[in-house]
Steps between C-alpha positions, in 0.01 A plus 500: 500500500726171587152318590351602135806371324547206690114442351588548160778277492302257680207497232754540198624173623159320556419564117777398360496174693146486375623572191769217481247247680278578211739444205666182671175294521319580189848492261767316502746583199240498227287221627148612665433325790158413666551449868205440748199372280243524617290201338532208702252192404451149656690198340302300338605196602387625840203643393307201250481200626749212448307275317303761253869570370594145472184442261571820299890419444798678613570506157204761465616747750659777419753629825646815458472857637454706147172384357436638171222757514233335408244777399255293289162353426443099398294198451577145587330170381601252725556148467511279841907437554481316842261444827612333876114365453433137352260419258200536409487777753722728287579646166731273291841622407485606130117609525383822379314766685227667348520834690721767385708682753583882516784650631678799568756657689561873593670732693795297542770634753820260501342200668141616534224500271093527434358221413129513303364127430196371352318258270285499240260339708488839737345827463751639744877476562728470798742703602791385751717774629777470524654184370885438539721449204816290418723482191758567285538628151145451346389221726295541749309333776177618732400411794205572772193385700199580412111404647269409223113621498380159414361241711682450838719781430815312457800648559743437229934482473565613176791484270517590142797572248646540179766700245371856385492520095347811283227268428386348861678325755654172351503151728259636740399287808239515722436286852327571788420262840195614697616479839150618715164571464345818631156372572437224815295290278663436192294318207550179389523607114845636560866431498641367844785700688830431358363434174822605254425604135752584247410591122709680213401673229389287214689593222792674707463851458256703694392764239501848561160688447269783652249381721466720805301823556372672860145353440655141574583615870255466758365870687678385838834438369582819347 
């Protein structure tokens, strides 16, 4: 009989410590309180490199831990900003491109998103998953490696950002650096390693539209 009640009391007092453990971390008078997250991504200052940031601008990177959900579709035009390449080799700044660029990001959660990419000279798009996310209010700023199907398989740094708007994402800026190629013989016709490119959009907003469907993604991605 003693042994039972001594039990009782025992558990009564392990819930309502529970209980009060509870209550104390998730409230605290009538604030809500998010303790432990779980989301922890790499800086990007220690994840680019150095010099692919210097060429897109500080001024162009968004820091900040609350991205705006950025659950969208959009197209870019982009005109040729800056390049660590002398000419004739390169693009000129102020220089068009003829290629239209497709974006979109899904399946955001806080700092991680999809990212789909192609161009209108593809039949196919790419998908890097996941990309990590920076920002505050609606600006925003992705970043990633990705490894390109084209010749030499470069490896690519990339960096793009901008301010989310109803109509597209305004300011947006692209840059990338290829820092490797895949293959051991790498073509002539390409790019050297370290070769920085930087572009915005041409007319500074990166209009929204509706370009993706499941027949763009190749059978061994899915």
């Amino acid at each position: 009989m003693r042994r039972s009640f001594f039990r009782n009391i025992t558990l009564a007092f392990s819930v309502l410590t529970l209980t009060f453990v509870l209550a104390s971390c998730l409230k605290e008078g009538d604030r809500t309180l998010m303790v432990n997250d779980p989301q922890s991504i790499p800086f990007i200052t220690d994840t680019l490199p150095a010099d692919l940031l210097s060429l897109f601008g500080e001024e162009n990177v968004h820091f900040g831990d609350q991205p705006p959900v950025v659950d969208m579709e959009f197209k870019s035009m982009h005109q040729y900003v800056a390049t660590n390449l002398q000419p004739p080799y390169a693009p000129q700044p102020g220089q068009l491109s003829p290629i239209t660029h497709y974006h979109r990001l899904v399946n955001q959660y806080l700092q991680l998103v999809d990212y789909y990419s192609m161009t209108s000279e593809e039949s196919r798009c790419k998908i890097v998953s996941p990309t990590f996310m920076t920002g505050y209010d609606n600006n925003f700023t992705v970043y990633y490696y990705e490894t390109l199907q084209t010749e030499g398989h470069p490896q690519h740094a990339v960096v793009f950002s901008g301010t989310l708007t109803s109509g597209g994402v305004k300011d947006f800026m692209y840059g990338y650096k290829i820092v490797r190629y895949g293959d051991s013989i790498v073509p002539p016709t390409v790019y050297p390693v370290n070769s920085i490119f930087v572009f915005k959009d041409h007319d500074g907003m990166a209009e929204s539209c509706t370009w993706f469907n499941d027949s763009l993604v190749s059978p061994q991605t899915h």
